[in-house]
C-alpha positions, 0 to 999 in steps of 0.5 A: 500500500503507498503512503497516499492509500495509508494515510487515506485509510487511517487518521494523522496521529496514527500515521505521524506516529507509526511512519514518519520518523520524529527526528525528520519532520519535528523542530525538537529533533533539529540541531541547534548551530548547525542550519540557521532555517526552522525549515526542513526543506530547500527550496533553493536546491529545488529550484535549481534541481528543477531547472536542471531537469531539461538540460540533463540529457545535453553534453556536459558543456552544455550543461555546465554552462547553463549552470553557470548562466544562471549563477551569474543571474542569481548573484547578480539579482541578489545584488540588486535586492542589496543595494536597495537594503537599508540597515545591515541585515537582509530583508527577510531578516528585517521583516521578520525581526520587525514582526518579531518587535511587534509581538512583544507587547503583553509579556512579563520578565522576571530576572533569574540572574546570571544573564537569564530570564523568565518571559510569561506571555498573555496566555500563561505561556514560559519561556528561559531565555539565556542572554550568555548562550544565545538561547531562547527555550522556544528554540526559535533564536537556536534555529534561526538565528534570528532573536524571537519576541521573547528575546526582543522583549527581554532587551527591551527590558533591559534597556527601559532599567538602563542596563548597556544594551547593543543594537537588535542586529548585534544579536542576529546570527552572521548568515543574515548579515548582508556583508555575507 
């Protein structure tokens, strides 16, 4: 039976549980400091891989020059984005700290010392963030490499008590970084 009959035929917890292995599909199971992407897949290798599928069966010259065709179009469009950016992180990196920024307005911290602190959202939600490690316990700053709202809130607090705080991009992982 394939996998489209299977799970036509029984419900998704079952099939999660019993076919699709944890550690593949479930952010827990990914590992912190290796990909800056809470994403399991590539779109980029994708992309590429489906405009290759019609030059595979030319001669290898053919074929390296198609690739390298379009390399020199895909660095020449992501200049043009850059010189457009204003500030030092890309523009999916300053929307999504933005959106970020926006979603920090009703969370309590309590300083737990040693540079970590309890952030407690409007629906009772805890999360530790460990300003020394770089970790948020929502693993969003693991993974992304991106500060979460929990993050945010916490220098913003500290910022309000007077405490040295560095600009939000300093936080940010170097492979958002435009000079990358």
């Amino acid at each position: 039976m394939s996998k489209d009959g299977l799970m036509a035929s029984c419900s998704k917890k079952i099939y999660f549980d019993d076919i699709c292995e944890p550690e593949q599909v479930a952010k827990d199971f990914f590992e912190a400091g290796r990909a800056t992407t809470n994403m399991s897949l590539n779109n980029l290798c994708e992309v590429f891989n489906g405009r290759l599928v019609d030059r595979r069966d030319k001669p290898i010259i053919s074929c390296l020059e198609f690739i390298r065709e379009c390399m020199m179009k895909r660095i020449y469009n992501v200049l043009k984005v850059q010189h457009k950016c204003v500030g030092p992180l890309t523009p999916t990196t300053t929307k999504i700290t933005k959106k970020n920024e926006a979603g920090t307005t009703q969370y309590i911290t309590y300083s737990c010392g040693d540079e970590k602190y309890q952030v407690k959202g409007p629906w009772n939600d805890q999360h530790v963030v460990n300003m020394r490690e770089r970790v948020c316990s929502c693993r969003e700053w693991e993974l992304t490499g991106i500060p979460c709202k929990h993050v945010i809130f916490v220098l913003d607090n500290k910022e309000d008590h007077g405490e040295c705080v560095n600009e939000l991009h300093t936080y940010v992982h170097k492979v958002h970084w435009l000079q990358t």
